[in-house]
C-alpha positions in Angstrom: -8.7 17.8 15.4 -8.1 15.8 12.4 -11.2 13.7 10.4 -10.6 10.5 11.8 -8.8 8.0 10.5 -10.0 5.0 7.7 -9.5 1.5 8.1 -6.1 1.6 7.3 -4.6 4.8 8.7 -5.0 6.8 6.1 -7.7 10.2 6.1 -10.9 9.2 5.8 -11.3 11.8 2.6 -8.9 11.5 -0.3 -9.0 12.5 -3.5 -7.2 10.0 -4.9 -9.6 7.5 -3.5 -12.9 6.4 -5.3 -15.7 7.7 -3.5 -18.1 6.3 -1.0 -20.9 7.3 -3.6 -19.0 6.0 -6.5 -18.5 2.6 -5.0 -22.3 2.7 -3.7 -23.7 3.9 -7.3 -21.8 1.2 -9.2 -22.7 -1.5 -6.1 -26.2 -0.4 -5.3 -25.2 -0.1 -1.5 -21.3 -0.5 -0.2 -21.8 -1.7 3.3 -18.8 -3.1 5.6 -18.5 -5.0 8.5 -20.9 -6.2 10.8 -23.7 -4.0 8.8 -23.1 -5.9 5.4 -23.3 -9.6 7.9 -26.4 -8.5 9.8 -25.6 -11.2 12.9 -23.6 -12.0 15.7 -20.3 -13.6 14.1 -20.4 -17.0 15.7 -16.6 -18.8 17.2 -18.4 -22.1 16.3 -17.4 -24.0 12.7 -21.0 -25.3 11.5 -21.1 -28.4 9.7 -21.1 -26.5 6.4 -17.5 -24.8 7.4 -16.2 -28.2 8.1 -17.3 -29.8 4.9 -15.7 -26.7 2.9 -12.1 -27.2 5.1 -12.7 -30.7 4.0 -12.7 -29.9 0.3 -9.9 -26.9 0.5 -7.7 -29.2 2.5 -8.7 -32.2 -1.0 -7.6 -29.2 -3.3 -5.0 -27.4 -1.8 -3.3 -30.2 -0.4 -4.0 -32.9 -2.6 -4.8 -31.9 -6.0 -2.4 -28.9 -5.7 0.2 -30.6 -3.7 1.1 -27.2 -1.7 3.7 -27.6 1.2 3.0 -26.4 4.1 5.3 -26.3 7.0 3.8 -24.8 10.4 5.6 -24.1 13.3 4.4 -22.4 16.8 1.2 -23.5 17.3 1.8 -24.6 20.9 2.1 -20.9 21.6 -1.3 -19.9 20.8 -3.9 -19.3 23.5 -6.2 -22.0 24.9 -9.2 -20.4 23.5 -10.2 -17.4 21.1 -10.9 -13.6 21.9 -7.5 -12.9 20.4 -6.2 -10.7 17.7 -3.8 -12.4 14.8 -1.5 -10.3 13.2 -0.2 -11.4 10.4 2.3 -10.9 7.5 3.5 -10.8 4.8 0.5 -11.1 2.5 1.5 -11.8 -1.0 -1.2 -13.8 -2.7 -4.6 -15.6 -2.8 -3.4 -18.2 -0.7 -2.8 -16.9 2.7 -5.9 -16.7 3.9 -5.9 -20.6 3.3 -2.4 -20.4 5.2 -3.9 -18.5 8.4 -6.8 -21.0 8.5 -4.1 -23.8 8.7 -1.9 -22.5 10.4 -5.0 -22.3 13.6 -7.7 -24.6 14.4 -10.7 -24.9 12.7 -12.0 -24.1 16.0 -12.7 -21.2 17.5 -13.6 -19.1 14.1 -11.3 -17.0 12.2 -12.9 -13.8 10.8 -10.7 -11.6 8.3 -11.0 -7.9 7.9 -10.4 -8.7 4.3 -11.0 -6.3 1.1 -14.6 -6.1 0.0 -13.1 -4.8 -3.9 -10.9 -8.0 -3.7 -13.3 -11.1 -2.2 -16.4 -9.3 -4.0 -15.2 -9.7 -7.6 -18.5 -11.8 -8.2 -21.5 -12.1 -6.9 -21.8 -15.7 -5.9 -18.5 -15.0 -3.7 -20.3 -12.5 -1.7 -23.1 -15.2 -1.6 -21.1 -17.7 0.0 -19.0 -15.6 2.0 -21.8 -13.8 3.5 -23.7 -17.5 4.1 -20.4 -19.2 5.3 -19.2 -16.5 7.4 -15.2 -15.7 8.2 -15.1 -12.4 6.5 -16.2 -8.5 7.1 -15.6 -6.4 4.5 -13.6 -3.3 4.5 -13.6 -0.8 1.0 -11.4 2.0 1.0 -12.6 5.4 1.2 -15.5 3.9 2.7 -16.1 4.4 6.5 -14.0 5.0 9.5 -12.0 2.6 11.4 -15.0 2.9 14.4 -17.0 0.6 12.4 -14.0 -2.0 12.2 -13.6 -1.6 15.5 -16.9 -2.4 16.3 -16.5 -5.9 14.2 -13.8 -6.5 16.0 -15.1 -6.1 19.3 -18.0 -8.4 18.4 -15.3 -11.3 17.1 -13.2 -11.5 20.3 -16.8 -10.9 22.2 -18.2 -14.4 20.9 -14.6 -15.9 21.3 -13.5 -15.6 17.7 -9.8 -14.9 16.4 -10.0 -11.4 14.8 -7.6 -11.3 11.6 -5.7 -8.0 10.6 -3.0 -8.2 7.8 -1.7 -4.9 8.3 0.0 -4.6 4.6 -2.8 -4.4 3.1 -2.6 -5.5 -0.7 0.0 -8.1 -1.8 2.4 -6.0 -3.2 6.1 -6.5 -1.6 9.4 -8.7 -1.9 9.1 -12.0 -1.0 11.3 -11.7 2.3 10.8 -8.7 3.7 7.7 -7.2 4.7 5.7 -4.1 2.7 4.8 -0.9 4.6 2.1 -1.8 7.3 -0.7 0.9 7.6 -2.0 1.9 10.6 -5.5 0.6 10.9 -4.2 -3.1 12.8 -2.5 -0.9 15.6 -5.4 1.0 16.2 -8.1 -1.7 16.3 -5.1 -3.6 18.9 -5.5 -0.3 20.9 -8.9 0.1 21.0 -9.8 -3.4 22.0 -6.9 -3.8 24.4 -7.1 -7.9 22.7 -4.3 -10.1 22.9 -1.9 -10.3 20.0 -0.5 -13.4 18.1 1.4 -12.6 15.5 1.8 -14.8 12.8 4.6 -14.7 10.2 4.2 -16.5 6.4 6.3 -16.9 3.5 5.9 -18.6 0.5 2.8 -17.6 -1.3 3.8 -15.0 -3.9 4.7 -17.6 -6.8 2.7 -20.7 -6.4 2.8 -24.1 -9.0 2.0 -27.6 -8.1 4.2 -28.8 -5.1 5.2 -25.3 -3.7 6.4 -24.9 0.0 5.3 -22.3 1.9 5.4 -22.0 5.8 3.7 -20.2 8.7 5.2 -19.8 12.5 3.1 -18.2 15.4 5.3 -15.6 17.4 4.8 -15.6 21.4 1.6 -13.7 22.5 1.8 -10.2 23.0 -0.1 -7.2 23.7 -0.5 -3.5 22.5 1.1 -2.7 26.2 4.3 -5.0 26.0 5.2 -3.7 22.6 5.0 -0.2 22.8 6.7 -0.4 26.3 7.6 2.9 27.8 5.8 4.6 25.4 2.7 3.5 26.5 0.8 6.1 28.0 -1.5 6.4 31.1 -4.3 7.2 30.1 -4.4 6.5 26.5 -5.2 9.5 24.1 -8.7 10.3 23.1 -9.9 8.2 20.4 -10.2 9.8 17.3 -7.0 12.4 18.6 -3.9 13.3 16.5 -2.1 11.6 19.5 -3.8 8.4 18.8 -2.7 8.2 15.3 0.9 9.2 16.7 0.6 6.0 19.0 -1.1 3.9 16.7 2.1 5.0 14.0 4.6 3.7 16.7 2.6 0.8 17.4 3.0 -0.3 13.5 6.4 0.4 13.3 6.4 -1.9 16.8 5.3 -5.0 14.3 6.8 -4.1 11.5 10.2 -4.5 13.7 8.7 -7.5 15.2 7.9 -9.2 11.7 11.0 -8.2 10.1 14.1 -10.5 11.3 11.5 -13.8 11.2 10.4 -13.1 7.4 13.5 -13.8 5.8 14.6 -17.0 7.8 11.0 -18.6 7.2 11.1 -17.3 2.9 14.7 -19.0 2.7 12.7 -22.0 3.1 10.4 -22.2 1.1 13.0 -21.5 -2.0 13.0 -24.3 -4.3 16.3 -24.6 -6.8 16.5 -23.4 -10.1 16.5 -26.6 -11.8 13.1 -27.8 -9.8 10.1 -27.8 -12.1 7.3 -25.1 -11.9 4.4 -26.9 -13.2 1.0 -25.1 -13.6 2.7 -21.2 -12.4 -0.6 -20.2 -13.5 -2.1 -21.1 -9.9 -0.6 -17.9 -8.7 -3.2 -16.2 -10.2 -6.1 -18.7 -9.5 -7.9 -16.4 -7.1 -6.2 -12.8 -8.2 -6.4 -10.3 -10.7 -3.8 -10.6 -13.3 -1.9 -6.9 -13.9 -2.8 -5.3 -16.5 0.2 -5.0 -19.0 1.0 -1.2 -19.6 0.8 -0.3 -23.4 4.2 0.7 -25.6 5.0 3.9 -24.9 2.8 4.6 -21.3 4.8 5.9 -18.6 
């Protein structure tokens, strides 16, 4: 049998991966999950989550002047304990898009990069104080660990949130290659599924559009079909990664005809003005320019 599988598919040893020890020496402890939260993550918003919607909803939406058109959100279930699949991801603000696109009610809690939120330490801070996020850091544990977060989301009645690109690289209307790790957390908690399709986000300036539309409900069982199996394959087994590989290419084929309609939308004309394009890069990491002459 195989080592098992990391958070997003891949092996959990790589070479080309920085280390477990690496991340923990330069971090003083790397720690994902529900072990870096220490508590039961609650489905409740607490008076401090609604003041900080208040003031993203002032900035985003006000100061900003982002567009945000939602569709779908008659389809989603009556109360939490539900996955949300979503894609594509292509910047800093769809987090901010997935939160609006749901109510504020019951919690959302993202499997989200820890490299990527962590980049200071007052963001930890207030993420770990605020709640809505467990951390994932590649080469660092298994997916069981994931799993286990997820469990205890959709346990309290939370939405679990798995973008299964991972990074924010990709076109603007299509999506990037999904890894593995969403369809095996869907198979391992046997949740519902809402997927939920956004376009908009990878250029942002004052007044962009963007959009979001929730897909019909779903399950790991309806979209794999007959190729579900009775019983399912030991956890862990080469024949769960086999499943979990046509269970991606299941969303990906899901995602891919709605992506394109929604980005066509969201498309303003040549001659509109892009004020302020730095805001694309408000909350990211700029790429470093290569020097003359690199390959």
């Amino acid at each position: 049998m195989e080592a098992p599988p990391g958070p997003d598919g891949s092996p959990k040893v790589a070479e080309a991966r920085t280390s477990p020890e690496a991340l923990a020496a330069a971090r003083g402890g790397v720690r994902e999950g529900l072990d870096w939260l220490g508590r039961e993550p609650e489905s409740k918003a607490s008076p401090s989550v609604r003041a900080i919607a208040v003031l993203a909803r002032a900035v985003l939406f006000g100061a900003f002047r982002f567009k945000v058109e939602r569709t779908g959100r008659a389809l989603l279930p009556s109360s939490g304990g539900y996955l949300l699949v979503a894609a594509i991801h292509r910047g800093w603000m769809d987090p901010f898009l997935i939160m609006h696109a749901l109510p504020l009610q019951p919690r959302v809690w993202f499997l989200g990069s820890g490299p990527s939120a962590f980049s200071a330490r007052w963001r930890e801070w207030l993420l770990h104080r605020l709640g809505g996020m467990l951390p994932v850091w590649r080469g660092g544990v298994g997916v069981e660990q994931h799993v286990e977060s997820a469990r205890a989301v959709l346990r309290n009645g939370g939405v679990f949130v798995l973008v299964p690109e991972g990074g924010v690289s990709g076109p603007p209307d299509a999506p990037a290659a999904f890894r593995v790790g969403a369809a095996l957390i869907a198979l391992r908690t046997g949740a519902p599924i809402v997927p939920l399709a956004m376009a908009g986000s990878q250029d942002l300036y004052l007044g962009k559009r963007m959009a979001t539309r929730i897909l019909p409900p779903t399950t790991a069982r309806a979209l794999l079909g007959d190729a579900w199996p009775v019983p399912l394959p030991e956890e862990g087994s080469r024949e769960e990664l086999s499943l979990a590989h046509t269970l991606t290419d299941r969303f990906a084929t899901l995602f891919g005809p709605v992506i394109p309609d929604l980005w066509a939308g969201t498309v303003d004309p040549l001659e509109r003005p892009r004020r302020f394009k730095g805001l694309t890069w408000l909350l990211l990491a700029r790429p470093r320019a290569r020097k003359h002459g690199s390959r």
